[in-house]
N, C-alpha and C positions, 0 to 999 in steps of 0.2 A: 098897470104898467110893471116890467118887470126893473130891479136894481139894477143902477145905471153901470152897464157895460159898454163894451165897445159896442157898436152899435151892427146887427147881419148883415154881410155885405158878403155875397159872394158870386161867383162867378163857374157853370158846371157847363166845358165843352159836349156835345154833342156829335158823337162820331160812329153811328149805328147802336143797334138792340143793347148791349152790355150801357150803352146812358141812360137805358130807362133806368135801372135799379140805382145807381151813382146820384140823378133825381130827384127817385122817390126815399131815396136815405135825407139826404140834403134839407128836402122842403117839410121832410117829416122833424129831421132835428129844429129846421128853425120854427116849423110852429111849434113845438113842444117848448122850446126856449120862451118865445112869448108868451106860453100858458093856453094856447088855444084848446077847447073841449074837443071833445074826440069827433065832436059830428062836424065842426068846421074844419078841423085834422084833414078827415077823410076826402071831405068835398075838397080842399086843397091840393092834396096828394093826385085825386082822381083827378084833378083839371090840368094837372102841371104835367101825368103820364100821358093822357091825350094829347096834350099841347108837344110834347118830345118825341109819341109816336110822328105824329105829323109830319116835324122837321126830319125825324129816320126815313119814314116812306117816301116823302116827296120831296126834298131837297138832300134827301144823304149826310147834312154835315148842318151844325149852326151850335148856337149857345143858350143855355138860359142863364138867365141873371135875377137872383136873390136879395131884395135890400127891404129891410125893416124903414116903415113908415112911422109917423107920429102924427096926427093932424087934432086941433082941440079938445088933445087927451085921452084921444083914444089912436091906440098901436094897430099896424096889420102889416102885411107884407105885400108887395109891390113883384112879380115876377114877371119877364119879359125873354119871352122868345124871338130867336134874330136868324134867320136863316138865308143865303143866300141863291134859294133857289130858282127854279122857274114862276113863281108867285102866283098867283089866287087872278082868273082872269075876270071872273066876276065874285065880288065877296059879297055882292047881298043873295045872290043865288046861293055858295057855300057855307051860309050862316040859315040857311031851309034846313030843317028836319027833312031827311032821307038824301039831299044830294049827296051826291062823291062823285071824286072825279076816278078814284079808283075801285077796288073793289069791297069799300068799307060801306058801313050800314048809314053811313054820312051821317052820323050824331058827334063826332068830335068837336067840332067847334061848336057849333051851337049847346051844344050838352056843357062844355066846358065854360059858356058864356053864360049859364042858367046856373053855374054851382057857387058866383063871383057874386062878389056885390059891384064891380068896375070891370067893364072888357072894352077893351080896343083895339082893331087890327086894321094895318096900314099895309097894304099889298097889293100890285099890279104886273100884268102880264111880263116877264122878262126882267121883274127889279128883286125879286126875294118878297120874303112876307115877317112881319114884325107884330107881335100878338104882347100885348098887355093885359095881365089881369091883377086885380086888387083883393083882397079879402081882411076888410075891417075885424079886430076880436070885438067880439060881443061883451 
């Protein structure tokens, strides 16, 4: 655990390409703040750019949300994507290896959900899509 601070809590809009990097600064400082090694770092960084391409290609605008966890002792980070767009009309089909509804190699979610140790996404046709991932420190 790191010396009690305030505890990460932030919030990074989401308003096209220039959020990816605003992101990947973001999610990189606060795992560095909680000491994560560079291979949870990475897997981190690499699910949260996924997870922001997503809300840029397919709903244009949303936010992600950074809050430091604690659970019996041991710290991770909690981040949540919110977007308001045309949503996910079937998510067990877009959590397959190769679907896409666009022109991508359809590994985003699913890849993003293999780099986590917690994933959850709440999404249906015309409500937005809301993507939860977890990454405990080791």
């Amino acid at each position: 655990m790191r010396p009690a601070a305030r505890p990460i809590r932030t919030t990074v809009p989401v308003h096209g390409e220039e959020s990816l990097a605003a992101a990947h600064r973001t999610v990189d400082e606060a795992g560095q703040a909680l000491g994560y090694g560079l291979v949870d770092q990475t897997k981190l960084v690499t699910a949260a750019s996924e997870l922001v391409r997503n809300i840029v290609l397919y709903a244009g605008s949303g936010q992600m949300e950074v809050e430091e966890l604690s659970r019996g002792g041991q710290s991770g980070l909690r981040l949540t994507f919110t977007d308001q767009g045309p949503g996910i009309p079937d998510v067990g089909r877009a959590m397959q290896d190769g679907y896409s509804t666009g022109k991508g190699m359809g590994l985003g979610l699913p890849g993003a959900r293999r780099l986590v140790h917690e994933f959850s996404i709440d999404s249906a046709a015309g409500s937005g899509t809301r993507v939860t991932i977890v990454l405990w420190r080791r």
